[in-house]
C-alpha positions in Angstrom: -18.9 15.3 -75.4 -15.2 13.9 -75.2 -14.2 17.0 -73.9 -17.3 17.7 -71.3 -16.1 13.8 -70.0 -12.6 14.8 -70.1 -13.4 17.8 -67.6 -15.1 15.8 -65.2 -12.4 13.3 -65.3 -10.0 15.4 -63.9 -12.9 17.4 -61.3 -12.9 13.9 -60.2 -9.3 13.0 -59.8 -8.9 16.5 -58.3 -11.3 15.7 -55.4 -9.7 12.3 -54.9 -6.4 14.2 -54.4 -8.1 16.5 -52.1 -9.7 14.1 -50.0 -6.4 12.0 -49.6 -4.4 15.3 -48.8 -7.5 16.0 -45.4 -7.0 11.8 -44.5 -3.1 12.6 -44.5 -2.8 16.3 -43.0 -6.1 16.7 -41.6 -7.8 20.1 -41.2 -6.1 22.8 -40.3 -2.6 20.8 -41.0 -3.0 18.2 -38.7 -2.6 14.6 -39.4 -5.2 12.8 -39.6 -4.2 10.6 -37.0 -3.5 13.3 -34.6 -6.8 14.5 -35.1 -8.2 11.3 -34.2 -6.2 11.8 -30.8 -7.5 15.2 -30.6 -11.0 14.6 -31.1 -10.3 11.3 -28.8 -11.8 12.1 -24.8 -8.7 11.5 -22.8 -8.5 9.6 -19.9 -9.2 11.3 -16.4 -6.2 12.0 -14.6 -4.0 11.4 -17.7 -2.1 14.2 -20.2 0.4 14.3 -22.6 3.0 14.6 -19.9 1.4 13.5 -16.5 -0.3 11.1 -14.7 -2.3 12.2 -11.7 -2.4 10.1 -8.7 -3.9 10.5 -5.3 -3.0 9.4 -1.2 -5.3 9.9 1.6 -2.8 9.5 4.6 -2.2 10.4 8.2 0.3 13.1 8.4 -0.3 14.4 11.3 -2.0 13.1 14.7 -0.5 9.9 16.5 0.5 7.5 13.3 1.8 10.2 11.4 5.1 8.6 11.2 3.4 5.7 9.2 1.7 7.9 6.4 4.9 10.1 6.5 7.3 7.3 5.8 4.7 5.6 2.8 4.8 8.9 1.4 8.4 9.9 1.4 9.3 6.1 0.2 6.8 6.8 -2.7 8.1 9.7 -3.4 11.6 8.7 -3.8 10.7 6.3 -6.6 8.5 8.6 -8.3 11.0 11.2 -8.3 13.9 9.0 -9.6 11.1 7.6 -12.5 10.4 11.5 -13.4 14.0 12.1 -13.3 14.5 9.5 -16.1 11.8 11.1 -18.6 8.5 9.5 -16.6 6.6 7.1 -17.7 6.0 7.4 -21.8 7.1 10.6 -21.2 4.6 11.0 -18.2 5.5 12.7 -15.0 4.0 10.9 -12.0 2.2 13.9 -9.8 1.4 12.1 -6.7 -0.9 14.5 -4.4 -1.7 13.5 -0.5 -4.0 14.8 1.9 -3.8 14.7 5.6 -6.6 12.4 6.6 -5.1 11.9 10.5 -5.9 8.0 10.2 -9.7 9.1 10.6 -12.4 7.6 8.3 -14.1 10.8 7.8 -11.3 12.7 7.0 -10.6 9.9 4.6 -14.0 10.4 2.8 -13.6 14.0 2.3 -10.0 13.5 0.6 -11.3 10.2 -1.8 -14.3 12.7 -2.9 -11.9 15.7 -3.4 -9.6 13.6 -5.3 -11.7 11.7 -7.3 -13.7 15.0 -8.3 -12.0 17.6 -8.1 -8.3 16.4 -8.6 -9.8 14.1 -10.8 -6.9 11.5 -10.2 -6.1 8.6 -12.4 -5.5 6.1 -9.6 -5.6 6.2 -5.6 -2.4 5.1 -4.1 -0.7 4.4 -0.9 -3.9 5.0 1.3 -2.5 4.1 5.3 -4.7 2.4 7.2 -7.4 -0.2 7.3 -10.3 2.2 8.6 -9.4 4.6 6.4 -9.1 2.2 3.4 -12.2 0.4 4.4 -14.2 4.1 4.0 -12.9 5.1 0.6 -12.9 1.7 -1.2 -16.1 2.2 -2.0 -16.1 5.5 -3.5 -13.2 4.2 -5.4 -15.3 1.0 -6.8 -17.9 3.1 -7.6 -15.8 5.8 -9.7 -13.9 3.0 -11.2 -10.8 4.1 -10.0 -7.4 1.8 -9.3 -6.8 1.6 -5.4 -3.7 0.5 -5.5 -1.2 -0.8 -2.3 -3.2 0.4 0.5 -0.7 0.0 3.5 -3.6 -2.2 5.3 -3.5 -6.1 6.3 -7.1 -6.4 6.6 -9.1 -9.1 5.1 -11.8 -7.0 4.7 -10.3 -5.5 2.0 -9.2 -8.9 0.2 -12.5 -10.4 0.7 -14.5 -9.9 -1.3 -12.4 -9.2 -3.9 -13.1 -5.8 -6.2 -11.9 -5.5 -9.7 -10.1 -2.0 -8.3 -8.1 -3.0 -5.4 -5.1 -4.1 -5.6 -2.6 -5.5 -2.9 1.6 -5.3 -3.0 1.5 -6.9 1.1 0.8 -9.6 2.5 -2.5 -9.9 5.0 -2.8 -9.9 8.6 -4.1 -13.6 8.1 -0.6 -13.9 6.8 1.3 -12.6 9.5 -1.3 -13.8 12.4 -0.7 -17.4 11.0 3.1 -16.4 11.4 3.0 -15.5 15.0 0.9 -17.9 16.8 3.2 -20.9 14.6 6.4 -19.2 16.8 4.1 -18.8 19.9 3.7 -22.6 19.8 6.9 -23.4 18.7 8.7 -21.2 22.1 6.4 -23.7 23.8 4.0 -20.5 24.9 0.3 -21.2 25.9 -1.7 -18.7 27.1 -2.2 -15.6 24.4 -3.4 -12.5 25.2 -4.8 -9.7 22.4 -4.7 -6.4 22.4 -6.1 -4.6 19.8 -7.3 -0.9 18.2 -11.4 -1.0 18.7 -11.6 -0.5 14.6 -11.4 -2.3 11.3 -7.7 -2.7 11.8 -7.9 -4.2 15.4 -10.5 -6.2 14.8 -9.2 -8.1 11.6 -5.7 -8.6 13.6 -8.0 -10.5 16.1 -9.9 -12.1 14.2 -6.6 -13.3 12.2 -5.4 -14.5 15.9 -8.8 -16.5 16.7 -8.4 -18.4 12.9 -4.3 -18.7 13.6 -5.1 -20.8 16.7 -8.7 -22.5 15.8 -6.1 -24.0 13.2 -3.8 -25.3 15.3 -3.9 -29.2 16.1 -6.1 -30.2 18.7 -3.3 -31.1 21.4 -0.8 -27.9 20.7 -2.7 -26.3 24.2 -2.5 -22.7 22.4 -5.5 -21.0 24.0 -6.8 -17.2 24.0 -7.4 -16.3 27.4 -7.9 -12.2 27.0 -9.1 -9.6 24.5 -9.1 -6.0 25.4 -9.7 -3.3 23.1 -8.1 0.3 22.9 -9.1 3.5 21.4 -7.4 4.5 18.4 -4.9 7.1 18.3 -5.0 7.2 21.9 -2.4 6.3 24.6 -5.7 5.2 27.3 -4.3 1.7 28.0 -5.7 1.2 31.9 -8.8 -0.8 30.7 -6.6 -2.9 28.9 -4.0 -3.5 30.7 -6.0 -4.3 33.8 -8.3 -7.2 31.8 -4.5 -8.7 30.2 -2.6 -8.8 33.3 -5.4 -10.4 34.7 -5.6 -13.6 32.5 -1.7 -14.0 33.3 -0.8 -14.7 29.4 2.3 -15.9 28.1 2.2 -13.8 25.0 0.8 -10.6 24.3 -0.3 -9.9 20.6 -0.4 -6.0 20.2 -2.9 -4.7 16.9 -2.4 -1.2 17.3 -0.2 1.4 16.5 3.5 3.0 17.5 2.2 4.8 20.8 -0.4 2.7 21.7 1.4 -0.2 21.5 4.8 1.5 23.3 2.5 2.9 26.1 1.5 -0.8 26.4 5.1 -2.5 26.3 5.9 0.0 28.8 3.6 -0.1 31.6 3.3 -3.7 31.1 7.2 -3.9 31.8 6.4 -1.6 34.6 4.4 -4.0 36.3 7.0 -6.8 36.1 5.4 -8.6 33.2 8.1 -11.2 31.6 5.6 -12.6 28.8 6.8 -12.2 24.9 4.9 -9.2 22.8 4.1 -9.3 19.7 3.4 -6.9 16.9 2.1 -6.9 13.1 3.7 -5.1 10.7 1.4 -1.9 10.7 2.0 -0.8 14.0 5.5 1.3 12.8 8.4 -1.0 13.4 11.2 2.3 13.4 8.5 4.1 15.3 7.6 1.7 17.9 11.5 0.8 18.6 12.4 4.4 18.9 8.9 4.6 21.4 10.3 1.5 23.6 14.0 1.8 23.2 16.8 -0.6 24.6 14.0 -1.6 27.1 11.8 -3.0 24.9 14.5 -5.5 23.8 12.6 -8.8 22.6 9.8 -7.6 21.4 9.0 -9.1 17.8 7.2 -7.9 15.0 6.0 -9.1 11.8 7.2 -8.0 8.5 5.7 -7.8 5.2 8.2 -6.2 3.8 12.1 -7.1 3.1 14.4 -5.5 5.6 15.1 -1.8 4.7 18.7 -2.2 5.7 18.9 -5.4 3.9 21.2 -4.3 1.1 21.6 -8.1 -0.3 18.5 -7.4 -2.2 18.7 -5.7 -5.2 15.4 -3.5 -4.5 17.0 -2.4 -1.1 20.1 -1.8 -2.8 18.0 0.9 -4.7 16.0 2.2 -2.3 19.4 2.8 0.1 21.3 4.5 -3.0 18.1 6.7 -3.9 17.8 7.6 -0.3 21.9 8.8 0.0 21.8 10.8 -3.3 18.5 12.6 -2.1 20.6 12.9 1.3 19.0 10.8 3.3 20.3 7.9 4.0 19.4 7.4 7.7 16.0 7.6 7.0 15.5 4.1 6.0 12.3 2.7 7.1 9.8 -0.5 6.8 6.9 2.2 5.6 9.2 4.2 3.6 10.0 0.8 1.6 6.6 -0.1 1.5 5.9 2.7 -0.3 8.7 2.5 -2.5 8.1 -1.2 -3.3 4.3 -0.1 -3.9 5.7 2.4 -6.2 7.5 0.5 -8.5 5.0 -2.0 -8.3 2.6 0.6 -10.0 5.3 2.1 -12.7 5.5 -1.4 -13.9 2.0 -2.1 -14.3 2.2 1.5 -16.1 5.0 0.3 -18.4 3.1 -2.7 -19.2 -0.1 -0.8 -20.0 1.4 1.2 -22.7 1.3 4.8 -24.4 -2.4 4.2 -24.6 -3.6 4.7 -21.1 -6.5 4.3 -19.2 -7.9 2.6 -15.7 -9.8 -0.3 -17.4 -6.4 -1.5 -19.4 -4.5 -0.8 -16.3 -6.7 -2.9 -14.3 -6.9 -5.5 -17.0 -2.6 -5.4 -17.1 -2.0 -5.6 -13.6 -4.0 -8.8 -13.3 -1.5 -9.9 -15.8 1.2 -10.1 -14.0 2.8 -13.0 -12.9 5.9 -13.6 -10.8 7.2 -10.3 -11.5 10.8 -9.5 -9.7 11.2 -6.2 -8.5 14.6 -7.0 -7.2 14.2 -10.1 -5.1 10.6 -8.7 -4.0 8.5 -11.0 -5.8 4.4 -9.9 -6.7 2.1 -12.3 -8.7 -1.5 -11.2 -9.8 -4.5 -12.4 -11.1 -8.0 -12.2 -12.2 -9.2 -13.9 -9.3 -6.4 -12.8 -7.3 -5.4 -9.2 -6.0 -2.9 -9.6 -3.3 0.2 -9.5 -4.9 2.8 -11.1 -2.0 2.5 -13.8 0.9 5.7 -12.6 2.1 5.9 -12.7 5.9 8.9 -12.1 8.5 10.0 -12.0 12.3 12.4 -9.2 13.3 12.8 -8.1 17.1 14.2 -5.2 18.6 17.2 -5.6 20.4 19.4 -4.8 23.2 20.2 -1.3 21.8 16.5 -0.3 20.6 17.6 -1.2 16.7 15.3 -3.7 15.0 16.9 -7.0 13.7 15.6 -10.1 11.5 
């Protein structure tokens, strides 16, 4: 009897040991807490050493400049981050498809890189119609839309857990615009704008901007003329502007359009002030107008990318020299590389452990958070991460000054 309980004793210590050696090494050798990880489904878009990201952008067509430039500026923070050992030890793959600043286009490259790509985020999307066709598909995959190079309220309001903001609207910079129209003592504003999304919430930001004003400033819209996107047709439109005999002319289109506009209208002997928002390509449009187009102002949201008392443009202009560039600075190619390190930080802050839904939930943690005199505050309730807003005008040699 002693000896039968003696036996069992030790069957029973041995399984103990046994058991403790599979909760510390596992089967097969592994750890038991790498098998955990193993046997853990991963996150879409997410490896040991990558994180998969996607941009719908127009890269070629009329506004290919913009979705170049928001690229390239990505790009060059995302490079300089993988250069450094990524994020966790995560490369950033960023992949963009040419979507021509068409909706449709747009669709087809969400679907393809939510599906097949199977990308962790969507980033850098250029464009309000395009935005305005893939939020949805985003929302409904549950994927991060992050820093869509768009103004439009319509993408603000109402708010989506998914969408997040690193500009300032076109509420923002509308507001901005018609405070200096009043201010020069102008009176009678003219709008033209893209017949889209875009156009339309630039207008509509115009129409609040002066409904606000006080009663007595005698700021009145006396034209609004649409355009076809990604077209240079401006007769319609110029003939309805010149018409009303406006002071200033508010412009919610893009580099050519707008150019073709400036130019004709300065053609026809027009001495009114234009005015631009910040989407329509500032480099672009001053290299479309040139010295003649001296005085025309646009709207920034973004610092100035030759601003090198900043910190962040002190970055972006060494990045830019050592990839041998440094002539290509550019308020889209800053964008994007403000957007960009925007998004490694809400990375950082996430953790090792990632996924969309703590990414999400992170992001709307941060508050007043300086990436080099570019401030961007978050929220639960709030998704647009900057009010900043700035004039610049293009000068007397075609170079664009604040």
């Amino acid at each position: 009897m002693v000896l039968q309980a003696g036996v069992k004793r030790r069957q029973l210590a041995g399984l103990l040991v046994a058991c403790a050696a599979i909760g510390a090494t596992g089967i097969g050798g592994i750890s038991g807490a790498a098998f955990a990880a193993n046997t853990a489904p991963a996150e879409v878009g997410v490896t040991a050493d990558t994180i998969v990201i996607g941009q719908s952008a127009a890269l070629t067509g009329p506004t290919a400049a913009l979705g170049k430039q928001m690229n390239a500026g990505a790009r060059l923070y995302f490079d300089y981050i993988n250069q450094q050992g990524g994020v966790f030890g995560r490369r950033i793959d960023l992949q963009v498809l040419d979507d021509g600043y068409e909706p449709d286009e747009a669709v087809k490259n969400t679907k393809k890189l939510i599906e097949d790509t199977r990308v962790f985020a969507l980033f850098g999307y250029v464009g309000t119609p395009t935005s305005q066709a893939a939020v949805p598909l985003a929302n409904q995959a549950h994927v991060p839309f992050f820093a869509p190079l768009s103004g439009a309220q319509s993408l603000r309001d109402p708010r989506s857990r998914y969408v997040f903001h690193v500009r300032a609207g076109y509420d923002e910079e509308t507001q901005a615009i018609v405070r200096q129209i009043r201010t020069t003592g102008l009176k009678r504003v003219a709008v033209v704008f893209n017949d889209d999304a875009y156009g339309k919430s630039g207008l509509e930001g115009v129409e609040h901007a002066i409904r606000a004003l006080p009663g007595d400033s005698g700021v009145q819209l006396v034209a609004r003329s649409s355009v076809v996107r990604n077209t240079v047709e401006i007769g319609d439109a110029m003939q309805e502007t010149m018409k009303a005999k406006p002071d200033a002319i508010v412009l919610v289109s893009a580099y050519r359009t707008a150019g073709s506009f400036v130019k004709e209208a300065l053609r026809r002997g027009y001495s009114g002030q234009f005015y631009n928002v910040s989407f329509v390509g500032t480099q672009a449009l001053a290299k479309e107008v040139g010295p003649q187009g001296s005085g025309v102002i646009i709207s920034q949201v973004m610092p100035h990318p030759g601003n090198a008392t900043l910190p962040v443009v002190r970055e972006y202009l060494r990045l830019l020299q050592v990839a041998g560039r440094q002539n290509e600075f550019d308020y889209a190619s800053i964008e994007g590389f403000i957007a960009a390190k925007a998004f490694v930080e809400g990375l950082r802050r996430t953790g090792r452990d990632l996924t969309r839904e703590k990414f999400v939930t992170t992001v709307e943690g941060m508050r007043n958070v300086d990436l080099g005199g570019f401030i961007v505050q978050f929220g639960p309730d709030n998704h647009v991460g900057s009010k900043f807003v700035e004039m610049t005008i293009i000068n007397s040699r075609g170079v664009v000054i604040r």
